[in-house]
C-alpha positions in Angstrom: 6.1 -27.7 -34.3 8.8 -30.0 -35.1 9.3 -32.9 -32.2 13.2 -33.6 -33.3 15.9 -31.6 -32.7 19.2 -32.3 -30.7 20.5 -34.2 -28.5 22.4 -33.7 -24.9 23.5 -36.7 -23.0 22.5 -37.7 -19.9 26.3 -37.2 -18.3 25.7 -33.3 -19.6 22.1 -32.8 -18.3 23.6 -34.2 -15.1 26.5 -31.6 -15.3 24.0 -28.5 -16.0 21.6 -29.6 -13.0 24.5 -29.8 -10.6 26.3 -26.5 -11.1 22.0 -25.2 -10.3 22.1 -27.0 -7.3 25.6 -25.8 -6.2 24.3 -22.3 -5.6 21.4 -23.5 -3.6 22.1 -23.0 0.6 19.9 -23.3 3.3 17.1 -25.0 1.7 16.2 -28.6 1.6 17.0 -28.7 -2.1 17.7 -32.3 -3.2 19.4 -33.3 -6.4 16.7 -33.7 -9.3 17.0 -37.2 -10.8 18.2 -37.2 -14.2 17.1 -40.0 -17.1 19.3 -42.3 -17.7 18.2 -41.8 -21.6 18.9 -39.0 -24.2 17.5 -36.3 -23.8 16.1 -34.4 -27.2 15.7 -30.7 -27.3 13.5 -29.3 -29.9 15.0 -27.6 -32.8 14.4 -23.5 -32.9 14.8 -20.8 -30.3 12.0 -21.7 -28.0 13.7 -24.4 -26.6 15.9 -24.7 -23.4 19.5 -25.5 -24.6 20.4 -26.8 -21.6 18.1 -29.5 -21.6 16.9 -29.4 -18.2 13.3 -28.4 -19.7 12.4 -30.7 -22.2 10.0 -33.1 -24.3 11.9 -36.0 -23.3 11.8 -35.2 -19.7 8.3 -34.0 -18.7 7.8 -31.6 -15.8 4.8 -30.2 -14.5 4.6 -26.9 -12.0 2.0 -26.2 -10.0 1.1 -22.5 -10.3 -0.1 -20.0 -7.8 -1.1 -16.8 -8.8 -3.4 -13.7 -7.7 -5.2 -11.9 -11.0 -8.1 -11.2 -12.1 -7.6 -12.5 -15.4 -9.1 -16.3 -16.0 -7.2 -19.3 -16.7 -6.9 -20.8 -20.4 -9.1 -22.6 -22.1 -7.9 -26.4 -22.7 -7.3 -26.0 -26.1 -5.2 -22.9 -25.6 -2.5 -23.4 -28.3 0.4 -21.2 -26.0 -0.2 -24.2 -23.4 0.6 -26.9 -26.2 3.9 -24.9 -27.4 5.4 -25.2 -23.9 4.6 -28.8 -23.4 5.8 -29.2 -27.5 8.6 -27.1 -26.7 9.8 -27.5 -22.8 7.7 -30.8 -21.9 6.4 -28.2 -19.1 2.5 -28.6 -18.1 1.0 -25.9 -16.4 -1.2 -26.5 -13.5 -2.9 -23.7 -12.6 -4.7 -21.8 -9.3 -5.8 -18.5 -10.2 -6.8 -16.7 -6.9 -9.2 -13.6 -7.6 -8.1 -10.3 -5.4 -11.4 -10.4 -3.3 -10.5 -13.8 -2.1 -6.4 -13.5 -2.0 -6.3 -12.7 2.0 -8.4 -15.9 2.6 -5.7 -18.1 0.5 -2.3 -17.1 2.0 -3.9 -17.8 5.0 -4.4 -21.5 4.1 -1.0 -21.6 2.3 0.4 -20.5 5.3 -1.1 -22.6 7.9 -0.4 -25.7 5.8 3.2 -24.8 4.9 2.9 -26.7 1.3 3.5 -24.1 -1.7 2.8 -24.6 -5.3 6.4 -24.5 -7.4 5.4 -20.9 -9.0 3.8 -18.4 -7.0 2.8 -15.5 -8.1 2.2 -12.7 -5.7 0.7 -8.9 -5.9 0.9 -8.9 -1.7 1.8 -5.6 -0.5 2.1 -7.0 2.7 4.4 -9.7 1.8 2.8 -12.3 3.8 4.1 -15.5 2.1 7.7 -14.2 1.8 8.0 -13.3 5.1 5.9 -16.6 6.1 8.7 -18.3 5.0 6.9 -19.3 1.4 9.7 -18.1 -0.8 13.6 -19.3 -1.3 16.2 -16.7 -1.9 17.4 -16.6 -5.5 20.2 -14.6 -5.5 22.7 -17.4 -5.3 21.4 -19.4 -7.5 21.1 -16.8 -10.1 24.8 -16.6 -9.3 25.6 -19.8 -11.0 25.1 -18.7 -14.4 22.3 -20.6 -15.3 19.8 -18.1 -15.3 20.8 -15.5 -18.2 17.8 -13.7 -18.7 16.5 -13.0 -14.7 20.0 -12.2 -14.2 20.1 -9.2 -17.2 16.7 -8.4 -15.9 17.4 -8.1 -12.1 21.2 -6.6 -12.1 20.6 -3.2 -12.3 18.1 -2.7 -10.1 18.7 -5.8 -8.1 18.7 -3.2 -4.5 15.4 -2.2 -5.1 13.9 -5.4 -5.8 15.2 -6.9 -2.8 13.6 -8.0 0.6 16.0 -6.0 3.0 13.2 -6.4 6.3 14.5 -8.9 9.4 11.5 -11.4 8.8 13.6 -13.8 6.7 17.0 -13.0 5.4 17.5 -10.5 3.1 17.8 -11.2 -0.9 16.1 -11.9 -4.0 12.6 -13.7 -3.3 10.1 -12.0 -6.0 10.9 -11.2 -9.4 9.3 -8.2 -10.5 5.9 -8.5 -12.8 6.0 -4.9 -14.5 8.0 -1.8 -15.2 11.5 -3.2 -15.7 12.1 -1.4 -19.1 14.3 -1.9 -21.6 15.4 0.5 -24.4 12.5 3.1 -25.7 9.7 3.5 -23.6 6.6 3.6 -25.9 2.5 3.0 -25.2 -0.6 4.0 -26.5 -3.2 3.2 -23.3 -2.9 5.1 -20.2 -3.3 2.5 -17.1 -2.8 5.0 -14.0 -4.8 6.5 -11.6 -7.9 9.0 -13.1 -11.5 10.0 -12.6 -12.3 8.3 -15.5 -15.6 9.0 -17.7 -17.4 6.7 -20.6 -16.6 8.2 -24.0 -20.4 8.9 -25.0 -20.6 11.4 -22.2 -18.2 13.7 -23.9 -19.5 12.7 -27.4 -23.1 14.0 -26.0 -21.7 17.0 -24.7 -20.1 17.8 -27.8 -16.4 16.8 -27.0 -16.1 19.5 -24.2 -12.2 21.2 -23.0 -11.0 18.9 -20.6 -8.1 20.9 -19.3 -8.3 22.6 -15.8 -10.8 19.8 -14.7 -12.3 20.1 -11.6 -14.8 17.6 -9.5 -17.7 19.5 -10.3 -17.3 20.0 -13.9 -16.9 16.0 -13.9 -20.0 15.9 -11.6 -21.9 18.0 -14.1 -20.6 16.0 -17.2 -22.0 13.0 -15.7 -25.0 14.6 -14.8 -26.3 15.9 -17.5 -25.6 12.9 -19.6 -27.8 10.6 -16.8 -30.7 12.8 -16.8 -31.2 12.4 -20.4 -30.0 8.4 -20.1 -31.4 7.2 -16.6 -31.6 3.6 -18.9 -28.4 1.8 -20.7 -29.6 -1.2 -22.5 -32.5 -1.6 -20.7 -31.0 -1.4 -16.5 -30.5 1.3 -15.1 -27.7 4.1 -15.8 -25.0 4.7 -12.9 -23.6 7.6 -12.6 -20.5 7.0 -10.6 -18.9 3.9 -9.0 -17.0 3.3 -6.0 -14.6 0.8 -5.2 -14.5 -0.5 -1.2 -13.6 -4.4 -2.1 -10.9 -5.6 0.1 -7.8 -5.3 -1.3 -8.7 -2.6 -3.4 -10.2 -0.1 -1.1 -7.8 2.7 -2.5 -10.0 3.3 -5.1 -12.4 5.0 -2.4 -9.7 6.6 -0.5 -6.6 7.5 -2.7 -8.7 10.4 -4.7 -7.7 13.2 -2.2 -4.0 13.1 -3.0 -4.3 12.9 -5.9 -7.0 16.1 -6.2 -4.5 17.9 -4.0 -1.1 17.8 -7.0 0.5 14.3 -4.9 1.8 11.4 -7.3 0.5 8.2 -6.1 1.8 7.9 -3.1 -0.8 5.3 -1.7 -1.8 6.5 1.7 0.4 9.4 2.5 1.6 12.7 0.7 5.2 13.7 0.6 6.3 17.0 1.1 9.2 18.9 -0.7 11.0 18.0 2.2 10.8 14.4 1.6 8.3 13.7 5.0 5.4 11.5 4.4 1.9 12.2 6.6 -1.2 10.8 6.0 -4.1 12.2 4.4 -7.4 10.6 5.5 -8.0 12.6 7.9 -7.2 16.2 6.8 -8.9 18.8 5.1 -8.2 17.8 1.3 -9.7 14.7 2.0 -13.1 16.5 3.8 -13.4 18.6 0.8 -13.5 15.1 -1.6 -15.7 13.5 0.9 -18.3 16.3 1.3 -18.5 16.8 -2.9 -19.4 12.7 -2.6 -21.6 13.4 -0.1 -23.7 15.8 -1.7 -23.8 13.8 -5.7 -24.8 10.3 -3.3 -27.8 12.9 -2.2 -28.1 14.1 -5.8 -28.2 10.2 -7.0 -24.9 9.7 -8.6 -23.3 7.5 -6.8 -24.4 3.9 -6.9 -25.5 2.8 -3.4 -24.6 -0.6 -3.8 -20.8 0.6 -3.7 -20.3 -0.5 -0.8 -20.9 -4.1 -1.1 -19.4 -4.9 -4.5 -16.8 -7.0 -4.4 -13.8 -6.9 -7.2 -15.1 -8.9 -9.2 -19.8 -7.1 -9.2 -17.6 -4.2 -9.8 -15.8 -5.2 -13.1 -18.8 -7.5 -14.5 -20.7 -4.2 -13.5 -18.2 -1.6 -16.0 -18.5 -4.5 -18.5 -22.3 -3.7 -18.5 -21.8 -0.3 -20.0 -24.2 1.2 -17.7 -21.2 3.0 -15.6 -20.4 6.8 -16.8 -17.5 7.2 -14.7 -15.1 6.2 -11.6 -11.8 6.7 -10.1 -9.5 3.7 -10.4 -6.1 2.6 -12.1 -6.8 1.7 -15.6 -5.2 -1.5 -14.9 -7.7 -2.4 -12.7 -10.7 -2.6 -14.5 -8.6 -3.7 -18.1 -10.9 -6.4 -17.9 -14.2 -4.8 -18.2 -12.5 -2.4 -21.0 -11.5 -5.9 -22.8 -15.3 -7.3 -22.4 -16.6 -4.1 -23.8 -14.1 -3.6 -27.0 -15.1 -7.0 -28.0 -18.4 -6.8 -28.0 -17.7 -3.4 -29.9 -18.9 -1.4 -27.4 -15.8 1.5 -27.1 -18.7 3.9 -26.7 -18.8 2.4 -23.3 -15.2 2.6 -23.1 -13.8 5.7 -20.9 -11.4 8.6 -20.9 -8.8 9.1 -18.0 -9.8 13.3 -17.0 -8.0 14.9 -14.1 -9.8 16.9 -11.6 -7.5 19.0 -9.0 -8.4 22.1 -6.3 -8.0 25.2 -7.4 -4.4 26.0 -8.0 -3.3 22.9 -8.3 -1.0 21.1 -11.1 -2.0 17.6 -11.8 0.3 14.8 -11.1 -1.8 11.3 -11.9 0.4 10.5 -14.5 4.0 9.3 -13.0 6.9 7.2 -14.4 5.6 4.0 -14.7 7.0 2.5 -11.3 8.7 -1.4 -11.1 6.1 -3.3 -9.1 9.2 -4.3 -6.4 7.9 -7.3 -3.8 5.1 -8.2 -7.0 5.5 -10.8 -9.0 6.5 -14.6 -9.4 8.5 -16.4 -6.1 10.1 -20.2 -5.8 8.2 -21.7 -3.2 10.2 -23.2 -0.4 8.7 -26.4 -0.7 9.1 -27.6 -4.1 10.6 -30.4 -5.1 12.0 -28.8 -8.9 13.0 -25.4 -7.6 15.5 -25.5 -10.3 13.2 -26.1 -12.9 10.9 -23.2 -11.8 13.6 -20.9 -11.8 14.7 -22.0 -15.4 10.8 -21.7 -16.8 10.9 -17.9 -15.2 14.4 -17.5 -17.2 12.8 -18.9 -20.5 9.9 -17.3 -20.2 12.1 -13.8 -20.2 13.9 -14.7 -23.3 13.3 -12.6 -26.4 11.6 -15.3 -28.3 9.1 -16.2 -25.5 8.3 -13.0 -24.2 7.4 -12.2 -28.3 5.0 -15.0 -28.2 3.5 -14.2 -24.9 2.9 -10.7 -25.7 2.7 -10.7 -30.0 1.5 -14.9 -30.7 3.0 -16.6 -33.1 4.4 -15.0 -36.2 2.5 -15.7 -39.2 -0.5 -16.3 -37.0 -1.1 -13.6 -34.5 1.3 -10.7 -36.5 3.0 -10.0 -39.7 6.3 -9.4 -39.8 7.7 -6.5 -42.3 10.6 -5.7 -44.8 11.8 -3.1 -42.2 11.2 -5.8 -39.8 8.9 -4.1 -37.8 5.7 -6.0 -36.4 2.5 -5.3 -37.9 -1.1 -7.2 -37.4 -3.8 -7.5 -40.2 -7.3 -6.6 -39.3 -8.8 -10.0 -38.8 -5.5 -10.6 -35.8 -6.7 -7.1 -34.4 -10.2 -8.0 -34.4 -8.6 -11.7 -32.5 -6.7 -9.5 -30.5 -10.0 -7.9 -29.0 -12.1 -11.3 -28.4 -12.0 -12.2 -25.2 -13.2 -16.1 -26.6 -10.6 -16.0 -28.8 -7.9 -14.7 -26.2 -8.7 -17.7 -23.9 -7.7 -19.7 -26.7 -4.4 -18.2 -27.6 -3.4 -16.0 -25.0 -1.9 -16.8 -21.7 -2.7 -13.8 -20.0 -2.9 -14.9 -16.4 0.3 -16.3 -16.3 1.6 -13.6 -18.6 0.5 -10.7 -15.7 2.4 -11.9 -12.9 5.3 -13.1 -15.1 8.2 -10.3 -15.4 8.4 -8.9 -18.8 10.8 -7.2 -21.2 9.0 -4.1 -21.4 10.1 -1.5 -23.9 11.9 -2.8 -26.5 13.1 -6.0 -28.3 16.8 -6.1 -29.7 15.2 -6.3 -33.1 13.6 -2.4 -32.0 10.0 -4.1 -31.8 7.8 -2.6 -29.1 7.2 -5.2 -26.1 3.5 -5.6 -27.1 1.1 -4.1 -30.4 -0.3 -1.3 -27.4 3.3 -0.2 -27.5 4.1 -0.2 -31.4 3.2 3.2 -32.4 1.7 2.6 -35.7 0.5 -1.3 -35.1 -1.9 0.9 -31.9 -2.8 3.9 -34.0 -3.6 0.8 -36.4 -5.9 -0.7 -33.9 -8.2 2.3 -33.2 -11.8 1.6 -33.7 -13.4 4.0 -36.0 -15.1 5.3 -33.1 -11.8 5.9 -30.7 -9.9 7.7 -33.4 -12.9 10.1 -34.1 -13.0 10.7 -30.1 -8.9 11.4 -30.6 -9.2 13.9 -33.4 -11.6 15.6 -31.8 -9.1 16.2 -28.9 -6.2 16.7 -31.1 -4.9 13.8 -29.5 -3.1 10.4 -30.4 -2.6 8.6 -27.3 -4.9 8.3 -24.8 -2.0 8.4 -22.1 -1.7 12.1 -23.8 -4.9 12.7 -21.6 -2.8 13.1 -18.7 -0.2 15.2 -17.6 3.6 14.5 -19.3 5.2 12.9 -15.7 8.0 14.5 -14.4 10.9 12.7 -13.1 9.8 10.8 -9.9 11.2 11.5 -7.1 14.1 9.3 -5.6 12.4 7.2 -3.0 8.9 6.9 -5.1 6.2 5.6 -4.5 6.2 5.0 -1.1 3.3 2.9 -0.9 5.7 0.1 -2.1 8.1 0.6 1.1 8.2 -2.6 3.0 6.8 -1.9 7.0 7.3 -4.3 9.6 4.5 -5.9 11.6 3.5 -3.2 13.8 3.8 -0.9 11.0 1.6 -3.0 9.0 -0.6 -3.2 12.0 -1.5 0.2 11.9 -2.0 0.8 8.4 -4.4 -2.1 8.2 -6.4 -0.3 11.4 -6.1 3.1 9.2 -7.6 1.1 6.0 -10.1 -0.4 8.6 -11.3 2.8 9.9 -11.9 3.9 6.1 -13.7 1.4 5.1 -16.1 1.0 8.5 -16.6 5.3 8.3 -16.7 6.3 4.6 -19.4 4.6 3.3 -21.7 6.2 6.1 -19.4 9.6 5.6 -20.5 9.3 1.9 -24.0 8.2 1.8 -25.3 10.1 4.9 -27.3 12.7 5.1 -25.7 16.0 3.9 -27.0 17.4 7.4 -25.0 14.9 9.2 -22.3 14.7 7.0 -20.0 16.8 9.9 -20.9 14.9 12.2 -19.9 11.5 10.1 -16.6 13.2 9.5 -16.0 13.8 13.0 -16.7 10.5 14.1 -14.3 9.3 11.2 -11.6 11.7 12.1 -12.0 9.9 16.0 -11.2 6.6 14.7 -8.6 7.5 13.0 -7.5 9.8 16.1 -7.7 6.5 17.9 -4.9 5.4 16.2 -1.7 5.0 17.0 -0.6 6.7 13.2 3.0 7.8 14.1 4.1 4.2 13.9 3.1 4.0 10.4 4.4 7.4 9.2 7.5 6.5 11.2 8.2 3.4 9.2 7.2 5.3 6.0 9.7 8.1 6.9 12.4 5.6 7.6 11.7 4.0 4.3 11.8 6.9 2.4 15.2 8.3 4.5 16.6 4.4 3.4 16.3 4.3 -0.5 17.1 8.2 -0.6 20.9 7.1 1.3 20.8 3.9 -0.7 19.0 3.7 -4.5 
């Protein structure tokens, strides 16, 4: 990387910092001191013209952020481009999902905030704990190009519009703001997944009209003949109770039933939101469990798995199949394609009730209230703000999601990306990833999703023929024998969400929340025993479920969902 470029005096830097500042209200935001001394910025498009970010200057940012992804390795060369390139050194705290509840907690209490903090909390905790500074004024000044393209058309839904602080701009979305064609090759919604040597042993079988017991009997059949995978012992099906991420046990009977993703409640035609845990769609899901725990299918230890047993546990191989979000476990999916496992791998199947029409696949959704914050107590909030900006620019987000050109991907006479086999095979190593991927800070960061100006895809997954490129020989032989060339062509084609969707997103206030965190708790206290009863007590367990829940007072919650939904219909 070249170290020389231009040069912007000190009286300009001075000039560019103050017009940030000049936006800034109602936080303790004091002027950043500016060097006295030129300042250089490096020559090429990965530098900050404005020279607040720069070689010459050095800034470091503490960074906060909730994935399950791990933190670079120390040679990661990503890591040495933004201090060659911005002067910015990362200092990380990646916070796993099992232990996120435990951390804002702390944060909270202590009222110190790193400068970036990246955030996946439903419950908005640390914005409305006062963690976050509004951005909308300072995004006002000008200064911020590229969160200001990114936020301005759908700059109402993104915002915090609750009476906890005052409403705005706090969290920058992490996913789903698209831009141009919408392309992708992998399929990272909500199925009842199963491994891909299941259906190879059972000589590719139709998938269409799926029900639970056809994916029952898939599974198995393929364990009795396989109790062993590499030597421990084969599961059949997983369950996922971790706090946090205890909708893998309980979102399944929507689902089942024809409902998008609605998180705990179903939405009629009529636009009114009930919940589900307690009705008959959800016994019938329950009682099937039931009876394949009895059977042997379901791993007892699902219960006690945390996030993180569960994923090392998929990455074993030894799991046929799950519900879950594909996102969820990409991890384990990484883990196994790099040890070229894809065998292992698994196929999203959707299983519904008799009658039913499908609906797991939606429009991907913008994850509103998720995503990267300025904390209220730093020092550089300017500074944070601009690394966000640069880090949406067109020639950062290609190097975050692509590498470096001539390195990581080719570039064609078309001018269309492309990757040789050796980056593909990179691409997979998980070792190699650590070294050249910043993929921790690249999942909370927003991103240009869709396309580039140049008509690249966001990422290779998304470039039609750089993913059907990347098949194994293995995964395209499991596509043609489906006639398939996607696996998001597994699911349904989603239809147009509705105008308030999803509603698990809604923001609730603190009775609200209070009563959806006693729902979650009577779940997770009755299912497990619901599940891995005895069949002849299995009414009995759902009765004493269906009590809890009773115990409840649930019209709050649907109330506030209601009112949410009633809100965005009137106002997005």
């Amino acid at each position: 990387m070249r170290t020389t470029g231009k040069k912007l005096s000190a009286l300009a830097l001075a000039a560019a910092v103050a017009v940030g500042l000049a936006g800034c209200t109602g936080q303790s935001q004091e002027k950043e001191e500016v060097p006295q001394e030129d300042v250089v910025i490096p020559e090429g498009d990965l530098a900050d013209e404005s020279g607040m970010l720069t070689p010459s200057n050095p800034t470091t940012l503490t960074t906060w952020i909730t994935s399950a992804s791990q933190a670079p390795a120390p040679d990661n060369k990503i890591t040495k481009l933004l201090e060659e390139q911005l002067g910015v050194t990362l200092e990380y705290e990646i916070v796993a999902p099992d232990n996120v509840d435990q951390k804002i907690g702390v944060m909270l209490a202590g009222g110190e905030f790193p400068d970036l903090v990246g955030t996946t909390d439903l419950r908005l905790r640390l914005l409305e704990g006062g963690a976050l500074i509004p951005l909308d004024e300072m995004l006002a000044t000008g200064d911020y190009p590229n969160i200001a393209t990114h936020v301005e058309d759908d700059i109402k839904k993104m915002s915090y519009s609750g009476s906890e602080v005052d409403p705005g701009l706090y969290i920058i979305p992490n996913y789903n703001r698209f831009y141009g064609e919408i392309t992708g090759g992998t399929y990272y919604g909500p199925a009842f997944w199963i491994q891909k040597r299941v259906l190879e042993e059972a000589g590719f079988p139709d998938l269409e009209n799926m029900t639970l017991e056809r994916y029952f009997e898939l599974i198995a059949d393929f364990k009795e003949k396989h109790p062993e995978t590499d030597g421990i012992p084969t599961v059949g099906f997983e369950l996922l109770a971790s706090t946090g991420r205890e909708w893998g046990m309980t979102n399944p009977p929507a689902l089942l039933a024809g409902s998008p993703n609605n998180g705990g409640v179903i939405v009629d035609e009529n636009d009114h939101a009930e919940i589900y845990a307690d009705k008959e769609i959800a016994k019938d899901f329950y009682e099937v469990l039931n009876e394949k725990y009895a059977a042997g299918l379901v791993d007892p230890e699902s219960f006690t798995l945390t996030f993180d047993q569960y994923t090392a546990k998929l990455a074993t191989g030894a799991v046929l199949g799950m519900h879950d979000q594909g996102w969820n476990f990409q991890t384990a999916t990484d883990s196994l394609r790099s040890a070229g496992n894809d065998q292992y791998t698994y196929v999203p199947l959707m299983p519904v009730y008799d009658g039913v029409e499908p609906w797991y696949a939606d429009r991907d959704v913008m994850n509103t209230n998720q995503g990267f914050g300025i904390s209220a107590s730093s020092e550089q909030p300017e500074k944070a703000l601009k690394f966000i900006d640069l880090m949406l620019s067109e020639p950062w987000q290609k190097v975050l999601s692509w590498g470096i050109e001539g390195e990581d991907y080719l570039v064609g006479e078309d001018g269309m990306f492309h990757r040789t086999e050796e980056q593909r095979a990179n691409a997979r190593d998980l070792t190699w990833r650590s070294s050249n991927r910043l993929e921790a800070l690249l999942d909370v960061l927003p991103k240009h999703q869709g396309q580039f100006s140049d008509g690249n895809a966001y990422g290779p997954d998304d470039q039609p023929a750089e993913f059907f490129a990347t098949l194994t020989e293995y995964d395209a032989a499991v596509m043609e024998a489906y006639d398939k060339q996607t696996w998001r062509q597994f699911v349904n084609e989603p239809p147009e969400n509705p105008k308030y969707y999803p509603a698990w997103n809604i923001g609730l206030d603190d009775a609200a929340n209070q009563v959806n965190q006693q729902i979650t708790d009577a779940s997770v206290q009755n299912l497990p025993k619901v599940i891995a009863g005895s069949p002849a007590d299995f009414d009995a367990n759902w009765q004493a479920y269906v009590d809890a829940i009773d115990a409840i007072d649930v019209q709050v919650y649907e109330d506030a969902i209601n009112a949410g939904i009633q809100d965005r219909l009137a106002n997005w």
